[in-house]
C-alpha positions in Angstrom: -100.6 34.1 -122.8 -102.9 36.9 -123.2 -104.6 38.0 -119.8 -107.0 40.7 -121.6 -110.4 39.7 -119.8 -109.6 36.9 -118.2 -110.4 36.6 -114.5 -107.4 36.1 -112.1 -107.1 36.0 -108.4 -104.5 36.8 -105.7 -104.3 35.4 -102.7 -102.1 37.4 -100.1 -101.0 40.8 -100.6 -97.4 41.2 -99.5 -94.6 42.2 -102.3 -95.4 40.2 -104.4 -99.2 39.6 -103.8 -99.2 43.4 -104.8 -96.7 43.2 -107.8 -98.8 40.5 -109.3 -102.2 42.1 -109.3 -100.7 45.4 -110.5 -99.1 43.5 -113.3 -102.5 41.5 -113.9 -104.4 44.5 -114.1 -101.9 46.6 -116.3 -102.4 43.4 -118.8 -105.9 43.8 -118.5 -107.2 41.0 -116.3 -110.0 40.8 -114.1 -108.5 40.4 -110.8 -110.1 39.3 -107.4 -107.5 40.2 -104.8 -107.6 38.5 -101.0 -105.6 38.7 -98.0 -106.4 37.8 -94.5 -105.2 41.3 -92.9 -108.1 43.4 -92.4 -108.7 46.8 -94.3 -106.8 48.8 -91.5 -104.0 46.8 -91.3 -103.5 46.9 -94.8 -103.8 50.6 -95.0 -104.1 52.3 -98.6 -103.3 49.0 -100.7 -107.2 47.9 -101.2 -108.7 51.2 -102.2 -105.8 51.5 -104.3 -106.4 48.2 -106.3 -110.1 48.7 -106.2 -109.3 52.3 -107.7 -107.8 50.4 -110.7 -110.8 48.0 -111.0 -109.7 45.0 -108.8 -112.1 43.4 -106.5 -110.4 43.3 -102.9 -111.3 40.8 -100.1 -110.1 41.8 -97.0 -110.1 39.9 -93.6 -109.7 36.3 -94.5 -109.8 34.2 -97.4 -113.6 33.3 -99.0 -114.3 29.8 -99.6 -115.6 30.8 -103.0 -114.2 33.4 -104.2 -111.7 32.3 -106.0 -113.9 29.8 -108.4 -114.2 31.5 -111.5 -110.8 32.5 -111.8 -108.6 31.1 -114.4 -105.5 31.7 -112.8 -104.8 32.4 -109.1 -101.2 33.7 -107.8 -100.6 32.1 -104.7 -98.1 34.3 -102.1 -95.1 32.3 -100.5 -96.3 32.2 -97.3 -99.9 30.6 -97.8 -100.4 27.2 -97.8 -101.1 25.2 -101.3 -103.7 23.2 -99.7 -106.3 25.6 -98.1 -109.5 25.4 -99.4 -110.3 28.4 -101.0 -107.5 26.8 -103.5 -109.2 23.5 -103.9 -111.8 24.8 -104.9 -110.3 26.7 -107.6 -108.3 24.0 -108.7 -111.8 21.7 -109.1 -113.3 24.8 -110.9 -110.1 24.3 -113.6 -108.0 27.2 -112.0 -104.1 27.0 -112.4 -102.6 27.7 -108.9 -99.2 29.1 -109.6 -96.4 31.2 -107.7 -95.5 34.8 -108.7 -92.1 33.4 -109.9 -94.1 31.5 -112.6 -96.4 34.1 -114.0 -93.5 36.6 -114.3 -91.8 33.5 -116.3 -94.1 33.9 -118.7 -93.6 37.4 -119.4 -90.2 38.1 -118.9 -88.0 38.4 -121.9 -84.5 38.7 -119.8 -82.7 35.8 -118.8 -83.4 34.4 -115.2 -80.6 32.5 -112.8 -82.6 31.2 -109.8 -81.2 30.6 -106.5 -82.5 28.2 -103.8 -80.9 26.1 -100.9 -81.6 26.2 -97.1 -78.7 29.1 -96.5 -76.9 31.8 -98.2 -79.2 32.2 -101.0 -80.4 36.0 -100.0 -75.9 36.7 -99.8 -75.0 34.5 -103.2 -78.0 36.1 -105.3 -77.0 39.5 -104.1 -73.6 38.8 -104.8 -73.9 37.0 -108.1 -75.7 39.7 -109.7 -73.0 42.4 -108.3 -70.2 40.2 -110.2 -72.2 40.1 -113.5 -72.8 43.7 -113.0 -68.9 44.6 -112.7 -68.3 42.4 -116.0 -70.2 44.8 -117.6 -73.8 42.7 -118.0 -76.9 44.1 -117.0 -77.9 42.2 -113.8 -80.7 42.5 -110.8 -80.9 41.0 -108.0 -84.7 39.8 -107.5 -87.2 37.6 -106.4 -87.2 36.5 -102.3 -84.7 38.8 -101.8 -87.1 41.6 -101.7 -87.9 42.6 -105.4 -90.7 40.5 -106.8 -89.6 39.1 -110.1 -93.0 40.1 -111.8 -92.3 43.6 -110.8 -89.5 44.1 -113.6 -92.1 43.5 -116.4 -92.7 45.3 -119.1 -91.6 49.2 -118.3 -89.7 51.0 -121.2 -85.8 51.8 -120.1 -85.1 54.1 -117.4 -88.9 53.3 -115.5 -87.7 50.8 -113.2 -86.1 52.9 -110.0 -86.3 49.7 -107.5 -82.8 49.0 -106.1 -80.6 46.6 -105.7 -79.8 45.3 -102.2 -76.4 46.4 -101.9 -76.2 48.4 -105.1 -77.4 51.8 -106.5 -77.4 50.8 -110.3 -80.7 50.8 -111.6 -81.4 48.0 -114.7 -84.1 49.5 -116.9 -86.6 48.0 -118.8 -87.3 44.0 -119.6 -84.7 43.3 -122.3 -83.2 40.2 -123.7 -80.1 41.2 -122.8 -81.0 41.6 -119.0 -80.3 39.3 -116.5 -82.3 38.2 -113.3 -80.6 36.3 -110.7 -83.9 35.2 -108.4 -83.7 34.3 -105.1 -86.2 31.4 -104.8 -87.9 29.8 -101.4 -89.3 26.4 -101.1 -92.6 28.0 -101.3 -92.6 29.6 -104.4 -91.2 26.5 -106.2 -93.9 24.6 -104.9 -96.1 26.5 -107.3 -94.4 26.4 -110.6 -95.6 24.7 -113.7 -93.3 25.9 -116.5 -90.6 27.7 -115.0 -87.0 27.2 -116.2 -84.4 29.3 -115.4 -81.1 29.0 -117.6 -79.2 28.9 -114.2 -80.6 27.1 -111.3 -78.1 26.8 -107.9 -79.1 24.7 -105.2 -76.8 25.7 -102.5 -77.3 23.7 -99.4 -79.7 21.5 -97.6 -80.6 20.5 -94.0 -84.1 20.8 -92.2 -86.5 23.7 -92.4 -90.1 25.1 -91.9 -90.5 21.8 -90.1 -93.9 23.7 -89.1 -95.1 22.9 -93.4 -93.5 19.7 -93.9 -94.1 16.4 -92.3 -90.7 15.6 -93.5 -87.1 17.1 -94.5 -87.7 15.0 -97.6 -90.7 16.9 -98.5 -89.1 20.5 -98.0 -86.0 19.1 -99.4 -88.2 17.7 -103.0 -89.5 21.4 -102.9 -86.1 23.1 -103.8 -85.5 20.3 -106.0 -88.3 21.3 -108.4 -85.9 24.7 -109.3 -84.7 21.9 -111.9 -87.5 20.5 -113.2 -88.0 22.2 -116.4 -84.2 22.9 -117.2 -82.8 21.4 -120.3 -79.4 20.1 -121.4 -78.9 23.3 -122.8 -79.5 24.5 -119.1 -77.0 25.1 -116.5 -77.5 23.4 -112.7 -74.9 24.0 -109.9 -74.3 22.4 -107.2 -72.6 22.1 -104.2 -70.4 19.1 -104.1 -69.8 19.4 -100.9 -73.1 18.9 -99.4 -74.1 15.4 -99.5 -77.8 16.0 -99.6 -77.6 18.2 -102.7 -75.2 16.5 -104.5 -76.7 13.5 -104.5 -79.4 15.4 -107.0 -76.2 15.3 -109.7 -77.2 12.0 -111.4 -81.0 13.4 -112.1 -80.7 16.8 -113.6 -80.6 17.0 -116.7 -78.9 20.4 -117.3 -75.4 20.6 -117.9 -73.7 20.2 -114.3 -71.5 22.4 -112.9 -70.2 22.6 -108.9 -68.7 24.1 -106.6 -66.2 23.0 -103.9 -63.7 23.7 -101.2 -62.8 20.5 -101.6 -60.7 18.4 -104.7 -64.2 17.4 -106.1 -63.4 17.8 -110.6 -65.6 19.0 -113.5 -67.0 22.7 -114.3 -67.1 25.2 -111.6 -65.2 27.2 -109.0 -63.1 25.4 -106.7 -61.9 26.7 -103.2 -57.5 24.8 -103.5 -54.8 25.9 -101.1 -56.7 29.3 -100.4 -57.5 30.5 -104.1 -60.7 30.6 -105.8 -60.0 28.6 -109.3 -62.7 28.6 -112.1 -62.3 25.3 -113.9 -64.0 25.4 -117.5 -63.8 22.7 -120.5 -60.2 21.7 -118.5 -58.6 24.8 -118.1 -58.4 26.5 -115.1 -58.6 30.2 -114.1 -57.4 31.7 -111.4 -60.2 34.5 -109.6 -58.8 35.7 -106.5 -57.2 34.7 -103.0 -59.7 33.5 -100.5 -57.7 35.9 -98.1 -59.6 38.4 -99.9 -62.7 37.4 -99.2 -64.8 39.9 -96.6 -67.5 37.3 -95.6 -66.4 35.2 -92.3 -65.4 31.7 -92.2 -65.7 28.4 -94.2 -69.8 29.2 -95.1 -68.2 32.9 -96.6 -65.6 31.2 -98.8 -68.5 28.6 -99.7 -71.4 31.8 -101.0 -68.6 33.5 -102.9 -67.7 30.0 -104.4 -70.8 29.6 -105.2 -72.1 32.9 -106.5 -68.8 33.1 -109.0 -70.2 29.2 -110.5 -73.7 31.4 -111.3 -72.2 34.1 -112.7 -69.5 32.6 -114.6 -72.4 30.6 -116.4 -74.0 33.7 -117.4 -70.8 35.5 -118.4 -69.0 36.9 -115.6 -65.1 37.8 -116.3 -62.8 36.7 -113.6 -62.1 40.2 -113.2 -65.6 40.9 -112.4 -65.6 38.3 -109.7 -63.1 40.0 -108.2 -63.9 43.4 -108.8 -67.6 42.8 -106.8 -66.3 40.2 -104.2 -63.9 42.9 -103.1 -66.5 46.0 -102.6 -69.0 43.1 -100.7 -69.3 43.3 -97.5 -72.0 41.8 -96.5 -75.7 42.0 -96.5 -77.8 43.7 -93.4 -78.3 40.8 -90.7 -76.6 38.3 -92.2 -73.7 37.8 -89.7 -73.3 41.5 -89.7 -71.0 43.0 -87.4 -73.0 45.7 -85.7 -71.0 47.0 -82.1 -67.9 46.6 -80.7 -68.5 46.8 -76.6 -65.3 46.4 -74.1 -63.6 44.0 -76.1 -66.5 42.3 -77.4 -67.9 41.6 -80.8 -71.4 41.7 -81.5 -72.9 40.1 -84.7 -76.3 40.5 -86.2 -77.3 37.2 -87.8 -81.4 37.2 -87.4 -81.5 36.0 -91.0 -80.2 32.7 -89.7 -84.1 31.5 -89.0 -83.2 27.5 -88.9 -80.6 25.4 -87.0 -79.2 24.7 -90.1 -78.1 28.3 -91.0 -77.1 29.2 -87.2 -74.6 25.8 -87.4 -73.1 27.5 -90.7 -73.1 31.2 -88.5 -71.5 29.8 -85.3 -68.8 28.0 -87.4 -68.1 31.4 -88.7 -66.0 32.1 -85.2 -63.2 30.6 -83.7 -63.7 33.1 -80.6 -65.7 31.6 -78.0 -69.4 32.5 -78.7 -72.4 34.2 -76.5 -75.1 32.4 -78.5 -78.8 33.9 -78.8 -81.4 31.8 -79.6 -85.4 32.1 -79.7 -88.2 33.3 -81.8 -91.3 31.3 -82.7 -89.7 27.8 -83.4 -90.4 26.1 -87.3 -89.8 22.3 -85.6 -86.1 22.9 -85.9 -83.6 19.7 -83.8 -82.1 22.2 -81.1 -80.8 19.1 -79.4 -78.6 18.4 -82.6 -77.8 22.3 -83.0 -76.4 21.4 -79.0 -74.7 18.4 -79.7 -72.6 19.9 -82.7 -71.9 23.2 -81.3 -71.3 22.7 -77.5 -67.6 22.9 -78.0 -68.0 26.2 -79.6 -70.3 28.2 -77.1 -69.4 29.6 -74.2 -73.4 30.5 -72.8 -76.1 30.2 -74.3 -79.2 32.9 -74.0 -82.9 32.3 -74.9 -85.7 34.4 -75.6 -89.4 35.0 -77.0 -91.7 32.4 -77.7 -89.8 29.4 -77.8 -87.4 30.1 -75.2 -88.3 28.6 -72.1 -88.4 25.3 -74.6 -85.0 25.4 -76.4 -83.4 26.2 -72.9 -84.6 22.8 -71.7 -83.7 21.3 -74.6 -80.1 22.6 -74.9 -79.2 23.1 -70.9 -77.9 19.9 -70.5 -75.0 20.3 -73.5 -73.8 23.7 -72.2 -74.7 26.9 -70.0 -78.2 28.7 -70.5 -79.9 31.8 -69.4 -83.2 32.1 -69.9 -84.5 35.2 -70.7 -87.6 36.8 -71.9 -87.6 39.8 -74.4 -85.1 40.5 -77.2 -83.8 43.2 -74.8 -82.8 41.2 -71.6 -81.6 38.8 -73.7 -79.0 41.3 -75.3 -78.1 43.1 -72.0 -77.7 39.3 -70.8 -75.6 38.2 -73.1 -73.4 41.6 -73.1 -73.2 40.9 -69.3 -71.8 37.8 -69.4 -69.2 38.1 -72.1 -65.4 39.0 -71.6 -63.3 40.5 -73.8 -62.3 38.7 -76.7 -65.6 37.3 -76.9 -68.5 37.4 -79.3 -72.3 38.2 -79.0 -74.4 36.4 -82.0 -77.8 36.9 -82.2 -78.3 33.7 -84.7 -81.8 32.8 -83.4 -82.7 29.9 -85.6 -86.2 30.5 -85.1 -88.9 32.9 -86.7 -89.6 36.1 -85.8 -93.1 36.9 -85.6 -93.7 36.3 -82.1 -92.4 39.9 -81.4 -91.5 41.1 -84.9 -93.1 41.7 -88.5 -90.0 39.8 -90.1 -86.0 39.1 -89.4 -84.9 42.1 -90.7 -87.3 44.1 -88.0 -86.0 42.0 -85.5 -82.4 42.6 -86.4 -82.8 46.5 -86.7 -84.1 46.1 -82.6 -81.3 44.3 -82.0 -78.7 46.7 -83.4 -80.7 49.6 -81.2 -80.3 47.3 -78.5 -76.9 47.0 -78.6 -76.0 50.4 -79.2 -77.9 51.5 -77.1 -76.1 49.5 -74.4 -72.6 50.2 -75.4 -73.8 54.1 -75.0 -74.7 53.6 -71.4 -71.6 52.0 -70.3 -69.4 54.5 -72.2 -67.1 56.4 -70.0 -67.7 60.4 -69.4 
């Protein structure tokens, strides 16, 4: 598609709100740019756009302005429906995600990545493995690096890294490889995309605060397959009954992955090796004592990460080589203090009961469990039920915690707290050695935060802070 001339808007102006109207005005569009934070708050971003000839709305989203647009880029975190949008859509606008306007462009390959949790860990480590095998591979899309933003620069321009890694890609070849973290949101807003790999992980309840129903969120992550063809590869996860009961409607070639005995193409977790099994013959990656990640859900995003990149390429040494140099990403049941005998684990990715289950399942210690945020509509009387066995006390905080504590105190011990801060010192002060602290919050963060990852640096402080106090002299 040529964009010279044409007018397209943007509505929001976070990473990739900004990626997309740079890359819409370096093709030369006409682009109307929007976001509801006012000028201040969005510091030297508008001048900066208006410097290269976009028009910037600040302050809130016009009714009208996006009616002669042609195209208009919607960020994840905006609603499909507001107005603004309609509008647009009855003026003969095409409302699309970043994910599918970089699509258009993009002559590298793309492997996208969706399910409720792991996806940020298995993109991550996916593109390490087809790095170590000798493929040039980037780690993208909700992981941070808006996949728009690897467009078009000649070799050696791109200087974004890697989560995890210090290798730099280049430019936008054909021989490139994008493995794209993808949300619910951003698939809601694609037309055309395909990626030539597309892994739905998991599924179980989330941002209950968009969707009336699971089903709804659930037919969101679905659409990753949409466009793929039988020359397409989709993986799933045979052990989640939710997702694999998608197998019998894609129509890309299927491939899985299991710790169970499930057959067919894909990585298989058997008597504590990872086994890739291809066209009927088996190969043998690694032992899953090797494995850094915690627990069953660690075995299961390695599993699953090898199936993505073993369809684009990977060598079994290269799953091997990366899986043993990972250790983890930052906040993703991250081990960040060890005080008196106790363990403490930063987990403030984990922003749904779904993903705090997976974390607390992690542990066979018994667990100091720290809940609370700004709730999505997650089932904390479920989250009760199926880990009461596991927790030892249970601490709430922020916004929703007065309500999770009454809806969890009757399953096992609470105490309520109010800041991020006394719920840390709480929880240190009522765990005994051989215990573990896990902030695993299965709520949002932006009652006190500007994301999870802001929240989990706090916590670390927190902690560390703590364990200097009570040091001996």
């Amino acid at each position: 598609m040529d964009l010279a001339g044409r007018k397209a808007g943007v509505m929001g102006l976070g990473l990739s709100g900004e990626a997309s109207a740079r890359f819409l005005l370096r093709a030369g569009a006409r682009v109307a740019a929007s976001d509801i934070r006012s000028e201040a708050e969005l510091g030297a971003l508008p001048e900066s756009l208006r410097d290269l000839g976009a028009e910037v709305e600040t302050g809130g989203h016009g009714i009208t302005f996006f009616e002669d647009c042609e195209i208009v880029v919607l960020s994840p975190g905006i609603r499909p429906d507001m107005e603004p949008l309609e509008r647009a859509r009855r003026a003969g606008a095409r409302v699309i995600s970043e994910v599918e306007l970089a699509s258009w462009f993009l002559r590298g390959r793309i492997a996208g990545v969706t399910g409720s949790n792991g996806k940020s860990t298995v993109t991550a480590l996916a593109a390490s493995m087809l790095r170590a095998s000798g493929i040039r591979a980037r780690a993208c899309g909700n992981i941070g690096l808006p996949l728009i933003a690897l467009h078009g620069p000649p070799a050696g321009e791109i200087h974004v890294k890697d989560l995890g890694s210090d290798e730099c890609l280049g430019g936008d070849e054909k021989d490139a490889v994008y493995v794209a973290e993808l949300s619910s949101f951003q698939l809601e807003a694609i037309d055309s995309f395909r990626p030539v790999v597309a892994a739905l992980l998991n599924l179980s309840p989330d941002h209950q605060d968009r969707y009336a129903r699971p089903e709804d969120y659930y037919e969101a992550k679905a659409r990753i397959f949409m466009n793929q063809s039988e020359q397409d590869v989709a993986v799933l996860n045979a052990d989640d009954p939710a997702t694999w009961a998608l197998a019998k409607s894609v129509r890309a070639r299927l491939h899985s992955f299991t710790q169970g005995r499930g057959g067919g193409e894909g990585v298989r977790v058997r008597d504590g090796v990872l086994v890739h099994v291809s066209a009927g013959r088996e190969t043998t990656l690694m032992e899953a004592a090797e494995i850094h990640l915690p627990g069953r859900h660690g075995r299961e995003n390695v599993a699953a990460a090898a199936t993505v990149a073993m369809s684009m390429g990977a060598t079994a040494e290269g799953i091997r080589s990366a899986t043993a140099g990972f250790e983890g990403l930052p906040h993703r049941l991250q081990l960040v203090a060890k005080h008196r005998g106790v363990l403490v684990y930063d987990d403030s990715k984990a922003t749904n009961v779904g993903s705090t289950l997976r974390a607390v399942e992690a542990f066979d210690a018994p667990i100091i469990l720290m809940l609370g945020g700004r709730d999505k509509g997650g089932d904390f009387e479920e989250l009760a039920a199926r880990v009461a066995g596991r927790i030892k006390t249970a601490v709430t905080f922020g916004e929703a915690g007065a309500a999770i504590a009454e809806r969890v105190a009757e399953t096992m011990p609470v105490i309520r707290s109010g800041s991020l801060e006394e719920a840390a010192r709480a929880a240190l002060g009522s765990a005994d050695p051989g215990d573990v602290v896990l902030l695993s919050p299965a709520c949002a963060s932006f009652d006190a935060f500007t994301g999870y990852a802001a929240r989990g640096e706090a916590f670390t402080r927190i902690v560390q802070g703590i364990s200097s106090e009570t040091e001996p002299r």
